[in-house]
C-alpha positions in Angstrom: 109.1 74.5 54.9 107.6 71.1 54.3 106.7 70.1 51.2 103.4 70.5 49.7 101.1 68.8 47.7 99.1 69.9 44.7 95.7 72.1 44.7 93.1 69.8 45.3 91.1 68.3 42.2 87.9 67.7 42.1 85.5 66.2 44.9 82.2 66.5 47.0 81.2 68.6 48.4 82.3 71.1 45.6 84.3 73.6 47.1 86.7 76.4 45.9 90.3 75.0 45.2 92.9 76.0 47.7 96.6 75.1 48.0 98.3 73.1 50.6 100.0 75.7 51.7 97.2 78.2 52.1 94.7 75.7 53.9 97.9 75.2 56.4 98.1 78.6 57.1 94.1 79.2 57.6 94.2 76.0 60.5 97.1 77.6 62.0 95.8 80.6 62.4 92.0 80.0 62.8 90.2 81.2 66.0 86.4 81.1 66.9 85.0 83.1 69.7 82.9 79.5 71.2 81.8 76.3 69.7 79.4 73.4 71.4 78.8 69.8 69.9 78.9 66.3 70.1 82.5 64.9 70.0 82.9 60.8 69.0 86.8 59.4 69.9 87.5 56.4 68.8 91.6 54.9 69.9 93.4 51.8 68.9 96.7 52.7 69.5 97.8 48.6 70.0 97.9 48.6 73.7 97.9 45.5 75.9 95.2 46.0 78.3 96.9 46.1 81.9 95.2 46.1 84.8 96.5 49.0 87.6 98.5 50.1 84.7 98.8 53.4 86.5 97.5 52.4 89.5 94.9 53.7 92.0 91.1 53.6 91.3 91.9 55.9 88.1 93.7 53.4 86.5 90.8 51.5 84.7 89.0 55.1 83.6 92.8 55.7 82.3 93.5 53.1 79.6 89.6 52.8 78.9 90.5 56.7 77.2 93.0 54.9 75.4 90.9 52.4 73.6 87.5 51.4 71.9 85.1 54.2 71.7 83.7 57.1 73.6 81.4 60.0 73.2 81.4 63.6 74.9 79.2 67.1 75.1 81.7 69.7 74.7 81.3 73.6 74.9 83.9 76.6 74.7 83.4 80.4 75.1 86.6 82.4 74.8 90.0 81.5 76.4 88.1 81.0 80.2 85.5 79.0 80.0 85.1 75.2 78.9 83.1 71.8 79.2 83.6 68.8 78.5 81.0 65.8 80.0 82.3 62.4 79.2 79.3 59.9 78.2 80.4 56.3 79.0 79.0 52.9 80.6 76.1 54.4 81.8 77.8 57.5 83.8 79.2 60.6 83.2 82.5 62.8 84.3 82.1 66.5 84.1 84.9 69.2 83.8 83.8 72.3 83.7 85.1 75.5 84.2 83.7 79.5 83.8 86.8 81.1 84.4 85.9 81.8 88.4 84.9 78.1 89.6 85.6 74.8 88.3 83.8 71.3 88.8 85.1 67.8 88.6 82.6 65.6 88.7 82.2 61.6 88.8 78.5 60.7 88.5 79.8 56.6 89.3 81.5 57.6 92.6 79.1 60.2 93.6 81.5 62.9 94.2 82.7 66.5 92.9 85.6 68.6 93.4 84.7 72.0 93.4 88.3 74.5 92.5 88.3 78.1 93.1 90.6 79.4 90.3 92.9 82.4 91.1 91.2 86.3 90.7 94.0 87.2 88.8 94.0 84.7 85.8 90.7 83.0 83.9 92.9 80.9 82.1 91.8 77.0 82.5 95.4 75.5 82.6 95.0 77.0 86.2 92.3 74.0 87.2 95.0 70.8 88.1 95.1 68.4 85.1 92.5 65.4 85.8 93.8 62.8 83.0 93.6 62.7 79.3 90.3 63.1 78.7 90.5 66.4 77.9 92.6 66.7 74.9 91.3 63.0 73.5 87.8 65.3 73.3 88.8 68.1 71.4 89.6 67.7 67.8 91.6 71.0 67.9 94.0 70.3 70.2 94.5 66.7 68.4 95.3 68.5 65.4 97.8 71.3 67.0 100.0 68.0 68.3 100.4 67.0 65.3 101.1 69.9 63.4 103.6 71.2 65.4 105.4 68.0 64.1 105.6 69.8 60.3 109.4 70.2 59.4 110.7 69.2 56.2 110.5 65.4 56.1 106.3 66.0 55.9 104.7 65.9 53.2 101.4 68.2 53.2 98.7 68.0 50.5 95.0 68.6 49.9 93.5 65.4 49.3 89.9 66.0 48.3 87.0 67.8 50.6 84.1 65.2 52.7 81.2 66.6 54.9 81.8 66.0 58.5 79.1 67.2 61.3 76.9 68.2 58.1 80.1 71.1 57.9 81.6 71.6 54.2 85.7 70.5 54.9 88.6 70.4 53.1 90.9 67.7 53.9 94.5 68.2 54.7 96.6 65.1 54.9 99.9 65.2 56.6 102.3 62.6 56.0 105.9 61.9 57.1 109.1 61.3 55.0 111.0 59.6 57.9 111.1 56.0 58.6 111.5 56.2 61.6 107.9 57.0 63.3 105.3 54.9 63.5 102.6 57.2 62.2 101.6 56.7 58.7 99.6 59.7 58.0 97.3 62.3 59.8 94.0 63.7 58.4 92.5 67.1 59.2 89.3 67.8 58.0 89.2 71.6 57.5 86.1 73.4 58.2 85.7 75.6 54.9 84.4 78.6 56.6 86.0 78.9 60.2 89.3 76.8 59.3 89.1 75.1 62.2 89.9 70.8 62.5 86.5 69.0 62.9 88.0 65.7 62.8 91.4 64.0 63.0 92.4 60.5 61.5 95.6 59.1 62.5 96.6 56.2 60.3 99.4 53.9 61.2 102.1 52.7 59.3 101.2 49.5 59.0 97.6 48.3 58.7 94.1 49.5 57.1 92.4 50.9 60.4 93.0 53.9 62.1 94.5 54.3 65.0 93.2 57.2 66.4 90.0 59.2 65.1 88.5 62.1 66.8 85.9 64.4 65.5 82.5 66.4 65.6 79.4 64.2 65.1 77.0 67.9 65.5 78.3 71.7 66.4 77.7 75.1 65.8 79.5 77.9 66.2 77.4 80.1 68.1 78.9 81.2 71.4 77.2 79.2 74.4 75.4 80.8 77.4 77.0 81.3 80.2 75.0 79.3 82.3 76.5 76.4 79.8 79.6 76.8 82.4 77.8 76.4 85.6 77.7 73.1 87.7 75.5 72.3 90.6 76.1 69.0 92.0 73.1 66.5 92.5 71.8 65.9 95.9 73.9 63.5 97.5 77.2 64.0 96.0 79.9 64.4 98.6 81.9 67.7 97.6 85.8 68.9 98.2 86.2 72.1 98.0 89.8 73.0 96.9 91.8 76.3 96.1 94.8 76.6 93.8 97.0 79.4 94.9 97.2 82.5 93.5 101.2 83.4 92.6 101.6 87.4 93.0 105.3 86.8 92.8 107.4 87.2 89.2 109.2 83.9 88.3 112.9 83.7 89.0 115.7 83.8 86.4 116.7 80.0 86.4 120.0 79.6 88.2 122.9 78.3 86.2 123.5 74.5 87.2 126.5 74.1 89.3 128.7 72.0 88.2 130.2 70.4 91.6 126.5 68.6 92.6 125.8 65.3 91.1 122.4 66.1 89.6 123.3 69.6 87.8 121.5 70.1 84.1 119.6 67.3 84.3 115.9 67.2 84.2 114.1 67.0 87.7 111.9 63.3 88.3 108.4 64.7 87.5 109.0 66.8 84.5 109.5 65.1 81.4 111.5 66.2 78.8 112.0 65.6 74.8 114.8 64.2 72.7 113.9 64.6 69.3 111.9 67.0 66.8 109.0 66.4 65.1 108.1 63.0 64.1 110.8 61.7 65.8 110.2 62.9 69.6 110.6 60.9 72.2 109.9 61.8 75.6 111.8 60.5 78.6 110.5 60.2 82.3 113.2 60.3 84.7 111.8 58.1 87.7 109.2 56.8 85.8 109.7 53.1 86.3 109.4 53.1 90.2 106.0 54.8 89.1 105.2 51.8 87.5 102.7 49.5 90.1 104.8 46.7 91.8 103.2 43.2 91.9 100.8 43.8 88.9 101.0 40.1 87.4 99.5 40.8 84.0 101.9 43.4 83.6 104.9 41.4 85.3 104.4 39.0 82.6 104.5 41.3 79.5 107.5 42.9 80.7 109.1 39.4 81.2 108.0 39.0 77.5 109.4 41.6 76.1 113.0 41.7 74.5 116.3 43.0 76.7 117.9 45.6 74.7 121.5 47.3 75.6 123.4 50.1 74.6 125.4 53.1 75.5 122.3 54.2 77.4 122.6 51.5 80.0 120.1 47.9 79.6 116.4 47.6 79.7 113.1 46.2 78.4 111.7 47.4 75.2 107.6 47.4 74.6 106.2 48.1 70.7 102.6 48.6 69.6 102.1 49.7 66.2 101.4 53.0 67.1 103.5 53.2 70.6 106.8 52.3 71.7 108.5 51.8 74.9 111.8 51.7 76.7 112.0 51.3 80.4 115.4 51.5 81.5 117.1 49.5 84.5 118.5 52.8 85.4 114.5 54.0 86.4 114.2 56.2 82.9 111.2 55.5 80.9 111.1 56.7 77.2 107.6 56.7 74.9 107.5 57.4 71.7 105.3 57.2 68.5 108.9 56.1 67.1 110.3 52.6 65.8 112.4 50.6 68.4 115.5 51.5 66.7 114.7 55.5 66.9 114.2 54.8 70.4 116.9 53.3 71.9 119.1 56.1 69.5 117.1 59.0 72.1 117.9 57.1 74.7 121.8 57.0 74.0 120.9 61.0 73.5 119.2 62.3 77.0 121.0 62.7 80.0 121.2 60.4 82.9 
């Protein structure tokens, strides 16, 4: 068990005293039926801005989400229906599911995506991902990443309570013992009466401003209406009309690898996989450098900028922020990281080729 801080003292608003240890079991455990508000994000994780960075036409709405500040309308009811509408430069993007039917929507392009979701499951990881926009706008799921990172070199205390979204909240500060990450601290502030995160402050480990802060400006926990859910594009809008497939048949037993093909045991191109626990995971993209968009001179240059480094892992250029780190590999691997440098290259001397 990490280690845990002492009851919290005296603050405003006035609130019974609770133990570290209690208010981390109440967040890990909280569940609310639904929940609407008003959801401000606000990232500075030290990225260089590079244009096509992940190419296509998505690429500029892609590391906008990872910088400056945005605002969203979000709305849950129950584990099948969600919506999130992302308010920025004058437009908005919709996803929005009711557990039937789901809607992507682009209000700049003038088009939706309309997704018939399977009969047999509601669930929403059934809708195809469409970027990071929908974990950067819900507090919740902010908080879960981080606290699955609690082992015991974190240190978790009760620092005081603040009112966030005019909600009572405790707030529960998690802070690692390691070196070797670059996060600082992470604050979760604690709903006193539902238990569930209404904002999350990351704090790096060097410098005063935070590097990532995500939180309710209004909600209420009433369950929305059902018609919240629903989506009918504006006149105009050019819709698609897709259908992911419904899978009837039970998953396979995976195959032991055989040992006579070049390739057995490791980790296939498109799925990433982690090295590391906790604070110090790194994850590593096999492939992911021939995904990275050829003749892109801004980003030619900061990778001609940034230091070789060489090891028992093979050679390769090394990118730092001071949140995120980098290694892209001349074999193709690619390995990220809220880690140091140092705690990098050691995962990369750790993953298979």
């Amino acid at each position: 068990m990490a280690a845990l801080g002492p009851v919290v003292a005296d603050a405003s608003p006035n609130l019974p005293t609770i133990t570290a240890q209690d208010l981390l079991a109440k967040v890990q455990t909280a569940k609310v039926d639904g929940l609407s508000g008003t959801v401000t994000s606000s990232l500075d994780l030290g990225l260089p801005a590079i244009p096509g960075l992940v190419g296509g036409e998505n690429s500029s709405q892609f590391t906008d989400l990872l910088s400056g500040q945005h605002t969203a309308r979000v709305a849950f009811a129950g584990p099948d229906k969600a919506r999130v509408s992302v308010l920025d430069n004058m437009a908005e993007r919709v996803l929005t599911t009711d557990g039937k039917t789901a809607w992507i929507y682009d209000s700049s392009k003038r088009e939706a995506t309309k997704v018939a979701v399977p009969a047999h499951t509601a669930k929403p990881e059934a809708v195809p991902e469409v970027g990071p926009q929908n974990k950067t706008y819900d507090p919740q799921a902010t908080a879960k990443q981080f606290l699955a990172a609690i082992d015991p070199s974190t240190t978790v205390e009760v620092t005081g309570t603040e009112s966030v979204a005019g909600r009572d909240a405790y707030k529960l500060r998690l802070t690692p013992k390691t070196d070797k990450t670059t996060v600082g601290s992470v604050t979760l502030a604690v709903d006193s009466k539902n238990w569930v995160p209404l904002q999350v402050t990351v704090m790096p480990r060097t410098g005063n401003n935070p590097a990532v802060q995500v939180g309710f400006s209004s909600v209420s926990f009433n369950v929305p209406s059902a018609n919240t859910f629903a989506f009918t594009p504006p006149s105009g809008v050019k819709v698609t009309e897709q259908k992911v497939p419904a899978s009837t048949e039970p998953k396979a037993l995976p195959k032991k690898p055989d040992a006579t093909k070049p390739n057995a045991g490791k980790p296939s191109a498109d799925k990433p996989t982690v090295v590391g626990t906790g604070w110090e995971s790194v994850a590593v993209i096999r492939g992911g450098k021939a995904n990275l968009p050829s003749g892109n001179g801004a980003l030619d240059q900061l990778l001609a900028k940034a230091p070789t480094v060489s090891g028992s892992w093979g050679s390769g250029k090394i990118l730092t922020t001071r949140m995120v780190s980098a290694l892209i590999a001349d074999d193709g691997r690619v390995f990220v990281g809220l880690v140091s440098p140092d705690t990098l290259q050691a995962a990369a001397a750790k993953a298979p080729r």
